[in-house]
N, CA, C and O atoms as a Maestro MAE file, in Angstrom:
{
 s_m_m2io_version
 :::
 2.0.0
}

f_m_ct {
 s_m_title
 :::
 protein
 m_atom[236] {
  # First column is atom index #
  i_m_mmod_type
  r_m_x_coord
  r_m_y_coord
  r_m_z_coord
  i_m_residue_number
  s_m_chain_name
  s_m_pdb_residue_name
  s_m_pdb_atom_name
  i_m_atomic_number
  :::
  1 25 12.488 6.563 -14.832 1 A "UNK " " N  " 7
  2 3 12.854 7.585 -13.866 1 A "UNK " " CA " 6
  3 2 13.447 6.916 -12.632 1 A "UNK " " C  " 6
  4 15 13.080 5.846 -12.146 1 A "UNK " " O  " 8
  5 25 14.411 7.705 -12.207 2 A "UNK " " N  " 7
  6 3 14.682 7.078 -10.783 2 A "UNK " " CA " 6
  7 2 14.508 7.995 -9.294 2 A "UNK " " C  " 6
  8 15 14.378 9.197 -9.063 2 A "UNK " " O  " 8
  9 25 14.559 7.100 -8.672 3 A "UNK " " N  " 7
  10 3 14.223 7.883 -7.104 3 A "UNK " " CA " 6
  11 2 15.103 7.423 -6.392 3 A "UNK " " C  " 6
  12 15 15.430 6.241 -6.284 3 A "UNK " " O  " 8
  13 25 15.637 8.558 -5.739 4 A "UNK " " N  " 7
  14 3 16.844 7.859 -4.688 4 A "UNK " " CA " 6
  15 2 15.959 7.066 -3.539 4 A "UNK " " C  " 6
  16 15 14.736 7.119 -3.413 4 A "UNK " " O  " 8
  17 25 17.098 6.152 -2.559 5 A "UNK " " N  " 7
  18 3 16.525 5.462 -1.510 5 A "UNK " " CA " 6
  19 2 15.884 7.090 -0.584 5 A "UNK " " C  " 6
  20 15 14.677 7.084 -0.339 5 A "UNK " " O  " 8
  21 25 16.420 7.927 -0.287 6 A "UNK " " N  " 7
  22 3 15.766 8.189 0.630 6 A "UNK " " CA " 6
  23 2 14.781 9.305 0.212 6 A "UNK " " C  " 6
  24 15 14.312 9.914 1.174 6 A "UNK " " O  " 8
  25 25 14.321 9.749 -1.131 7 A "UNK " " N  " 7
  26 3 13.251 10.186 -1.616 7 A "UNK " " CA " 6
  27 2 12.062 9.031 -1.400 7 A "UNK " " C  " 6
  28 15 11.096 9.383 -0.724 7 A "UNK " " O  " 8
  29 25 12.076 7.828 -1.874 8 A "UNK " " N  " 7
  30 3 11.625 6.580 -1.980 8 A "UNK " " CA " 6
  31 2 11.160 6.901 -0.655 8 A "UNK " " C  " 6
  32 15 10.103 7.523 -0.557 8 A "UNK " " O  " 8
  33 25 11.976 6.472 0.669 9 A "UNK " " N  " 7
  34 3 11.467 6.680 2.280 9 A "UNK " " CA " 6
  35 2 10.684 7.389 2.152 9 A "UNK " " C  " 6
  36 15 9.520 7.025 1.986 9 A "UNK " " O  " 8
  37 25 11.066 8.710 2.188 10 A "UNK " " N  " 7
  38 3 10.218 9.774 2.133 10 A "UNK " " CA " 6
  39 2 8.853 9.578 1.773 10 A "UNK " " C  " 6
  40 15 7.969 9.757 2.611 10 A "UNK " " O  " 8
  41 25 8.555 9.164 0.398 11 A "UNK " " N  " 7
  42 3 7.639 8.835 -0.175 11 A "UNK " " CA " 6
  43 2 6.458 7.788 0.441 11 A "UNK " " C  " 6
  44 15 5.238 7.822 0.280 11 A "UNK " " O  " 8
  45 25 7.298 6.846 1.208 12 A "UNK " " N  " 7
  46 3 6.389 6.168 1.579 12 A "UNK " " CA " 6
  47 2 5.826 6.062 2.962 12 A "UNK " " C  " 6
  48 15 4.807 5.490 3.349 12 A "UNK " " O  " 8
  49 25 6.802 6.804 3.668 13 A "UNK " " N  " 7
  50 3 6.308 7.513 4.512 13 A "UNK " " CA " 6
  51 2 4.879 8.579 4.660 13 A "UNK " " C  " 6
  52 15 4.069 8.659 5.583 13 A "UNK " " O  " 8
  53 25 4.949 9.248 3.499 14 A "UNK " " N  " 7
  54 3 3.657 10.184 3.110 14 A "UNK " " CA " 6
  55 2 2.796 9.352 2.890 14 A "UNK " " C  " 6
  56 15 1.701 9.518 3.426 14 A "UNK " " O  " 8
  57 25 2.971 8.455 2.224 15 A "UNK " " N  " 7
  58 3 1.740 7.497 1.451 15 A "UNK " " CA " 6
  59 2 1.665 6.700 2.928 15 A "UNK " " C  " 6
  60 15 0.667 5.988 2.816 15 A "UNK " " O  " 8
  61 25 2.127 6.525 3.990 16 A "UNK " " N  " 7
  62 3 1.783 5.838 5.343 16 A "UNK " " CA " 6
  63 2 0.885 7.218 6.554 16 A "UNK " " C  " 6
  64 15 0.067 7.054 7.459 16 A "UNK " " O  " 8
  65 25 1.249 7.932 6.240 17 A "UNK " " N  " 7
  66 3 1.082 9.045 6.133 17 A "UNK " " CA " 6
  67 2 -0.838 9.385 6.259 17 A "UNK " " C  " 6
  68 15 -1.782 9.523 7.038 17 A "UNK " " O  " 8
  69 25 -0.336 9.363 4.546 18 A "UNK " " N  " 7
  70 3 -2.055 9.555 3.914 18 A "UNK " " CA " 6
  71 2 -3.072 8.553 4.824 18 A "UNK " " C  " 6
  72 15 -4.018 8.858 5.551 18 A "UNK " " O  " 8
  73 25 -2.490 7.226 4.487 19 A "UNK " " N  " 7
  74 3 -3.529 5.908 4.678 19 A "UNK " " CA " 6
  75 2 -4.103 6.148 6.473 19 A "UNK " " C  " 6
  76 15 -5.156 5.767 6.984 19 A "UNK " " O  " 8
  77 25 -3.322 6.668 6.895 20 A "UNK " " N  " 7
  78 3 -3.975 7.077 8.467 20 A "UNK " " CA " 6
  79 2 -5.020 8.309 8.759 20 A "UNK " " C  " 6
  80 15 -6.068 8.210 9.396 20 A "UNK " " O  " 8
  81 25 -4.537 9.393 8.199 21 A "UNK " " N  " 7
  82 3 -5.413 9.968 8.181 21 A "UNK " " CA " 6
  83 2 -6.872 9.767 7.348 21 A "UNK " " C  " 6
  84 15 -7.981 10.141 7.731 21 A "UNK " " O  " 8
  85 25 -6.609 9.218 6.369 22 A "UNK " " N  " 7
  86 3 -8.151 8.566 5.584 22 A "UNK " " CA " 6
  87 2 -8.483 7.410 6.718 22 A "UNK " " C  " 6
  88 15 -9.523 7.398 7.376 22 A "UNK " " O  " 8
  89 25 -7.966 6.939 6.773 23 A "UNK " " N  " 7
  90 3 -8.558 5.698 7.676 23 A "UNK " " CA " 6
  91 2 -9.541 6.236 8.826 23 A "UNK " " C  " 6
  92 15 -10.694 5.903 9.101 23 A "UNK " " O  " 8
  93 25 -8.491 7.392 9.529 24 A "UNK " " N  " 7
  94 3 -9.077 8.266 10.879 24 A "UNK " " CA " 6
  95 2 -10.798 8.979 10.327 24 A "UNK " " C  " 6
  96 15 -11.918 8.940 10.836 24 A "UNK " " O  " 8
  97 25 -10.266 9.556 9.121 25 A "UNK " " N  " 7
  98 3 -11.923 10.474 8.716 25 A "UNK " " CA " 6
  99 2 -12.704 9.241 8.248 25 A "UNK " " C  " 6
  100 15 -13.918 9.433 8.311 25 A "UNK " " O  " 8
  101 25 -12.400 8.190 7.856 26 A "UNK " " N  " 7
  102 3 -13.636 7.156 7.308 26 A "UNK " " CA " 6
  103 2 -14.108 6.563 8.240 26 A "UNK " " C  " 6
  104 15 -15.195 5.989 8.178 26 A "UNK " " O  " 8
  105 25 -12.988 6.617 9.798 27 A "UNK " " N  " 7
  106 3 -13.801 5.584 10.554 27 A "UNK " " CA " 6
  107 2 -15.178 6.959 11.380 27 A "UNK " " C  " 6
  108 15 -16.311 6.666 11.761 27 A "UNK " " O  " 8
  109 25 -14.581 8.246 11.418 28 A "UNK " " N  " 7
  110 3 -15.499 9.004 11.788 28 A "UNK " " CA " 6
  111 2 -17.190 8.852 10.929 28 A "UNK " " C  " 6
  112 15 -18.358 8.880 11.316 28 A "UNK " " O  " 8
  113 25 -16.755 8.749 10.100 29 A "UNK " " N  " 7
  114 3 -17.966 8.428 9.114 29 A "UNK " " CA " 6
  115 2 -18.797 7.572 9.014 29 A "UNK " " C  " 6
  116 15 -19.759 7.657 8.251 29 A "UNK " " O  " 8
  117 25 -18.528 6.461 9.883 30 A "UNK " " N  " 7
  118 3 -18.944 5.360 10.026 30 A "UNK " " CA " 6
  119 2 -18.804 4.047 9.598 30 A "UNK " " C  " 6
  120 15 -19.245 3.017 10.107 30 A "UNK " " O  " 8
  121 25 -17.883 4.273 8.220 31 A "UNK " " N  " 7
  122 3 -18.018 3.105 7.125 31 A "UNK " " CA " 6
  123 2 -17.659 2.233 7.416 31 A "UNK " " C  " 6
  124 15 -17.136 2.276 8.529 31 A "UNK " " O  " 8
  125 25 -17.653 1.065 6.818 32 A "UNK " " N  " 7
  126 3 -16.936 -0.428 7.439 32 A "UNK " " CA " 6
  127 2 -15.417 -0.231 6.989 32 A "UNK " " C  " 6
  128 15 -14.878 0.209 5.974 32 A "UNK " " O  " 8
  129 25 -14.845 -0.903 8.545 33 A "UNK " " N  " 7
  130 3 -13.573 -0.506 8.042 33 A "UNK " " CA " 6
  131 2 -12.887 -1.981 7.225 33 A "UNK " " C  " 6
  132 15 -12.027 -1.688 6.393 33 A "UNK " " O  " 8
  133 25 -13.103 -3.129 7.337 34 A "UNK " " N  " 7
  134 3 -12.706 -3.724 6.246 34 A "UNK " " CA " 6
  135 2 -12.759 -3.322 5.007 34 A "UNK " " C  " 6
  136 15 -11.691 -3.597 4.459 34 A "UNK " " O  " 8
  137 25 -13.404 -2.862 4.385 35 A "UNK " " N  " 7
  138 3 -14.113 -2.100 3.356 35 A "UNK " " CA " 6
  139 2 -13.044 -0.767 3.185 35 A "UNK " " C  " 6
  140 15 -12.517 -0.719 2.074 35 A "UNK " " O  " 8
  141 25 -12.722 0.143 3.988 36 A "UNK " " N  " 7
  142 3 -11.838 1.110 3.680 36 A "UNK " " CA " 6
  143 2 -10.505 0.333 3.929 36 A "UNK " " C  " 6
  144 15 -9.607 0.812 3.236 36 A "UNK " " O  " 8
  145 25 -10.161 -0.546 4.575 37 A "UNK " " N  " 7
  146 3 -8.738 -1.269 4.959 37 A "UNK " " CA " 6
  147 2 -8.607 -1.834 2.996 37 A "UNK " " C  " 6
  148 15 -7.579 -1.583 2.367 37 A "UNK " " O  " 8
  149 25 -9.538 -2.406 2.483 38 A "UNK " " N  " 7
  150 3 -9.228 -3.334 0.893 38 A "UNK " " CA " 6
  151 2 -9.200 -1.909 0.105 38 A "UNK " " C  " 6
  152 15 -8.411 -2.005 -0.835 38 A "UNK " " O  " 8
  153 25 -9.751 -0.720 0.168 39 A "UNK " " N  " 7
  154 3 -9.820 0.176 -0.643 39 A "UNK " " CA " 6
  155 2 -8.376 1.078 -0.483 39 A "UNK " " C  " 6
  156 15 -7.843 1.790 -1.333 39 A "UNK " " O  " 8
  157 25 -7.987 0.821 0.758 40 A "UNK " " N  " 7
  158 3 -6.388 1.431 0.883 40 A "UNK " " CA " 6
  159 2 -5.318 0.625 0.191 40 A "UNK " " C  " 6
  160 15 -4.657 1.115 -0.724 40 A "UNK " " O  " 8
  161 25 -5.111 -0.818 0.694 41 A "UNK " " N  " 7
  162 3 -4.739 -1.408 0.230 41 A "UNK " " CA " 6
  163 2 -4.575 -1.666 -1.452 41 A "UNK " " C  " 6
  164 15 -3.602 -2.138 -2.041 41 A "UNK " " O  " 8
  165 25 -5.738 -1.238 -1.956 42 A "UNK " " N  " 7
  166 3 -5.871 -2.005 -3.346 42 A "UNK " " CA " 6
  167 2 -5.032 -0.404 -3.760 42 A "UNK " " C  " 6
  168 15 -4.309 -0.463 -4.755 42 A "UNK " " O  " 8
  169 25 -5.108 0.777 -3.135 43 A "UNK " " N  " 7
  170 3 -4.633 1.598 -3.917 43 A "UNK " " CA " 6
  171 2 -2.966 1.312 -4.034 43 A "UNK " " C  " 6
  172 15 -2.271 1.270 -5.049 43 A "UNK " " O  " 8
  173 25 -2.619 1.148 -2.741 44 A "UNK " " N  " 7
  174 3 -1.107 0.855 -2.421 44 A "UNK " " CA " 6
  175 2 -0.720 0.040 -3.356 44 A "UNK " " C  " 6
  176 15 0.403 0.294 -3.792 44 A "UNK " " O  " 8
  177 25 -1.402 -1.096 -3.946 45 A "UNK " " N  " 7
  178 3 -0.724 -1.902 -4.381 45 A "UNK " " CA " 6
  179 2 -1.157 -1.501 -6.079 45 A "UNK " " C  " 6
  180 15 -0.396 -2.136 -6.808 45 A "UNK " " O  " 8
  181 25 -1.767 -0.971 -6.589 46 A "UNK " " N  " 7
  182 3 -1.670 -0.251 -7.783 46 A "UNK " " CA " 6
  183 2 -0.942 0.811 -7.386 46 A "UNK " " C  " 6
  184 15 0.168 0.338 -7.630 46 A "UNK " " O  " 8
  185 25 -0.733 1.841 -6.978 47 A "UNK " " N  " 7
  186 3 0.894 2.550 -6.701 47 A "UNK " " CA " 6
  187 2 1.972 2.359 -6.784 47 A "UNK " " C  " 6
  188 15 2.814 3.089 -7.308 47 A "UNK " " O  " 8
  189 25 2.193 0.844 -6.031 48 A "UNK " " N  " 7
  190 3 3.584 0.078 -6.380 48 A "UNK " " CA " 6
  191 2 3.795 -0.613 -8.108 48 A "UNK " " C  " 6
  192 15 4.666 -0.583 -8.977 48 A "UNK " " O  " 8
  193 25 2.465 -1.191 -7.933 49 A "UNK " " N  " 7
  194 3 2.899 -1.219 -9.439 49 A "UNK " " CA " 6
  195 2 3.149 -0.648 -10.736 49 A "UNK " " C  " 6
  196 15 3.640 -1.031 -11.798 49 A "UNK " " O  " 8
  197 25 2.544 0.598 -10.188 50 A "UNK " " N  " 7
  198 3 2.770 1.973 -11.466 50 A "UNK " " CA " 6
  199 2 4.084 2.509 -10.995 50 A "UNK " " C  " 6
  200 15 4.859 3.128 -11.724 50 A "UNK " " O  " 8
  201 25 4.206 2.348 -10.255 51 A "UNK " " N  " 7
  202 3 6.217 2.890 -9.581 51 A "UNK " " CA " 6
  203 2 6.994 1.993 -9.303 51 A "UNK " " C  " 6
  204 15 7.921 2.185 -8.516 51 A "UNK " " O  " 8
  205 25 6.787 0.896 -9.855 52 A "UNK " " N  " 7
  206 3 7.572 -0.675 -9.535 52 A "UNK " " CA " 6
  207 2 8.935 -0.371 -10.373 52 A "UNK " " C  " 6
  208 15 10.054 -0.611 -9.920 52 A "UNK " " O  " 8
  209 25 8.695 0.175 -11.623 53 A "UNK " " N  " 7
  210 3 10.320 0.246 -12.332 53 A "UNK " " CA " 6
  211 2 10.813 1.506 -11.945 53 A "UNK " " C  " 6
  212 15 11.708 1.792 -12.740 53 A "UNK " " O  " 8
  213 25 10.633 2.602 -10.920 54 A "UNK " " N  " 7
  214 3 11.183 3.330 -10.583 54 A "UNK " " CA " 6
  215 2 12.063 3.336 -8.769 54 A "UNK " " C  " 6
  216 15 12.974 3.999 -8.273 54 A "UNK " " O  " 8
  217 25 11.487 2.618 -8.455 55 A "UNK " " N  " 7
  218 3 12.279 2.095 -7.063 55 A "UNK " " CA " 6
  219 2 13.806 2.044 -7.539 55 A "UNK " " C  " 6
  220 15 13.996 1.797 -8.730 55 A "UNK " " O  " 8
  221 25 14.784 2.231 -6.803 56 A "UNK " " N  " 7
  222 3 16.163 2.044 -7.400 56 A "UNK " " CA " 6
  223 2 16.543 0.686 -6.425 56 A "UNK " " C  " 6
  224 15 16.161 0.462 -5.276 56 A "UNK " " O  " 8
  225 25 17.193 0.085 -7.064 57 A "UNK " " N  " 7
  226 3 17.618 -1.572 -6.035 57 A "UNK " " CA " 6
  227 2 18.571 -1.116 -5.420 57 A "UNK " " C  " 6
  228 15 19.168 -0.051 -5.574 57 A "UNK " " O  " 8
  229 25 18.803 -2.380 -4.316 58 A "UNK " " N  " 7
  230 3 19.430 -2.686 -2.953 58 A "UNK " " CA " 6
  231 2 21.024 -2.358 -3.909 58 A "UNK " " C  " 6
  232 15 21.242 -2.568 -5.102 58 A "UNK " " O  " 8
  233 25 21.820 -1.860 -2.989 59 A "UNK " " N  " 7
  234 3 23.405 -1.861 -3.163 59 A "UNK " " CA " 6
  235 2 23.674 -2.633 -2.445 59 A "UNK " " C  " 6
  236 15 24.856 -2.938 -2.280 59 A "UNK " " O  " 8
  :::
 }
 m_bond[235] {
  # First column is bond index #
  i_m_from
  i_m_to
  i_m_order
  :::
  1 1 2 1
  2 2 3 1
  3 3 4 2
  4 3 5 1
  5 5 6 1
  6 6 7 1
  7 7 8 2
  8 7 9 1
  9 9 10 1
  10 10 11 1
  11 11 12 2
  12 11 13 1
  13 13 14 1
  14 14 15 1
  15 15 16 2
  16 15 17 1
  17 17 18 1
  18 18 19 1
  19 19 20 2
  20 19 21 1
  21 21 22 1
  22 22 23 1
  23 23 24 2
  24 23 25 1
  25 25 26 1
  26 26 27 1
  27 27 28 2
  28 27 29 1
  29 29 30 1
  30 30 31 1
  31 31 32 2
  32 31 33 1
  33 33 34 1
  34 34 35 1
  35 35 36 2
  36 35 37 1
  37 37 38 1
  38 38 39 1
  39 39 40 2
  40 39 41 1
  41 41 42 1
  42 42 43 1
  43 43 44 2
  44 43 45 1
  45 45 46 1
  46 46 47 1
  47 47 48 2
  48 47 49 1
  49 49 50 1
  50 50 51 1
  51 51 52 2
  52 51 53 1
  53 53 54 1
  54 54 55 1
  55 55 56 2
  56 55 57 1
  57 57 58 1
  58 58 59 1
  59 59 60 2
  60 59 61 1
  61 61 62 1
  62 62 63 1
  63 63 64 2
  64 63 65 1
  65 65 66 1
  66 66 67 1
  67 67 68 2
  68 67 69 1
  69 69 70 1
  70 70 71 1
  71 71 72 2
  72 71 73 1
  73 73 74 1
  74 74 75 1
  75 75 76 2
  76 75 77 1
  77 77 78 1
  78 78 79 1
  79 79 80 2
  80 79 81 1
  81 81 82 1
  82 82 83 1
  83 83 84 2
  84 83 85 1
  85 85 86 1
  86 86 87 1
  87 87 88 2
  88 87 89 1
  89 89 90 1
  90 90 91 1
  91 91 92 2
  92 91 93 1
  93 93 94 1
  94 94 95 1
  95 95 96 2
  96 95 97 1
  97 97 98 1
  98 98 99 1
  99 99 100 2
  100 99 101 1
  101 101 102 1
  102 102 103 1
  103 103 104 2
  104 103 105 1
  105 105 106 1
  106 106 107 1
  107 107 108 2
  108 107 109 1
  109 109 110 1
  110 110 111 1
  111 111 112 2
  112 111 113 1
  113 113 114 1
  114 114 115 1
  115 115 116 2
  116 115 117 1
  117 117 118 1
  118 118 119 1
  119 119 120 2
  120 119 121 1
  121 121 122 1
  122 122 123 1
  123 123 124 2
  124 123 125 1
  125 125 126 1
  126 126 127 1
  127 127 128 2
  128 127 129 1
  129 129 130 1
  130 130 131 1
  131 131 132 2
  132 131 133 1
  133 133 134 1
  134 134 135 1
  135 135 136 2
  136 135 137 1
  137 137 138 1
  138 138 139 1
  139 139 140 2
  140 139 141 1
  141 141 142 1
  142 142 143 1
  143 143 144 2
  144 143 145 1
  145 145 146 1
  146 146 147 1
  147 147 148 2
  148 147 149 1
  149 149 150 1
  150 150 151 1
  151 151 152 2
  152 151 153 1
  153 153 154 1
  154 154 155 1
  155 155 156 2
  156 155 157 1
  157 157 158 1
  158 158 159 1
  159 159 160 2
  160 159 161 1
  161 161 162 1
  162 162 163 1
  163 163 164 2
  164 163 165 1
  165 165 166 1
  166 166 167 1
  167 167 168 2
  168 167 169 1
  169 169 170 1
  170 170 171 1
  171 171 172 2
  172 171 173 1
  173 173 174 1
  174 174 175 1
  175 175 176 2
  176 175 177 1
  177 177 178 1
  178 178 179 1
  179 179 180 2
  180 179 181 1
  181 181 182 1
  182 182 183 1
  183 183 184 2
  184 183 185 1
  185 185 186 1
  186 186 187 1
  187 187 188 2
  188 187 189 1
  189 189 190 1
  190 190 191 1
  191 191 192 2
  192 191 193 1
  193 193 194 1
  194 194 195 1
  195 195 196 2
  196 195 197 1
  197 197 198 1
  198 198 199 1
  199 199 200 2
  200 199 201 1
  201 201 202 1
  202 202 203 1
  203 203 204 2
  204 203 205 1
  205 205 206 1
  206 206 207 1
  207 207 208 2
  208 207 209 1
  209 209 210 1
  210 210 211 1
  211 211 212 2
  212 211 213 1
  213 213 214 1
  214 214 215 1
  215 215 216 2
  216 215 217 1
  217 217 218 1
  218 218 219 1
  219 219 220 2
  220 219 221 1
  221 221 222 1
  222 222 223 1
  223 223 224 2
  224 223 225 1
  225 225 226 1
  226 226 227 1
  227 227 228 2
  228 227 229 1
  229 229 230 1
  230 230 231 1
  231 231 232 2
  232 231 233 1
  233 233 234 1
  234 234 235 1
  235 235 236 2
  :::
 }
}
């Protein structure tokens, strides 16, 4: 599948998006935030790799 560049933006914009507002309600919660910082992270980077062959390359 492909995604144009600026669907792609879009996209990761939301997903920059998401990671703030979770960050905002977990730190209300108390949790450690290293701990929610590796659990964001680890998702991001299984995201990219399940959408790694759909990025469209640089022109």
């Amino acid at each position: 599948m492909w995604v144009s560049k600026k669907k792609w933006s879009d996209l990761e914009k939301r997903v920059a998006d998401l990671e703030e507002i979770i960050q905002d309600q977990l730190v209300l919660t108390n949790l450690d935030s290293d701990k929610i910082s590796e659990s964001i992270k680890d998702f991001i980077a299984h995201y990219h790799e399940a959408t790694r062959d759909t990025v469209p390359k640089s022109s």
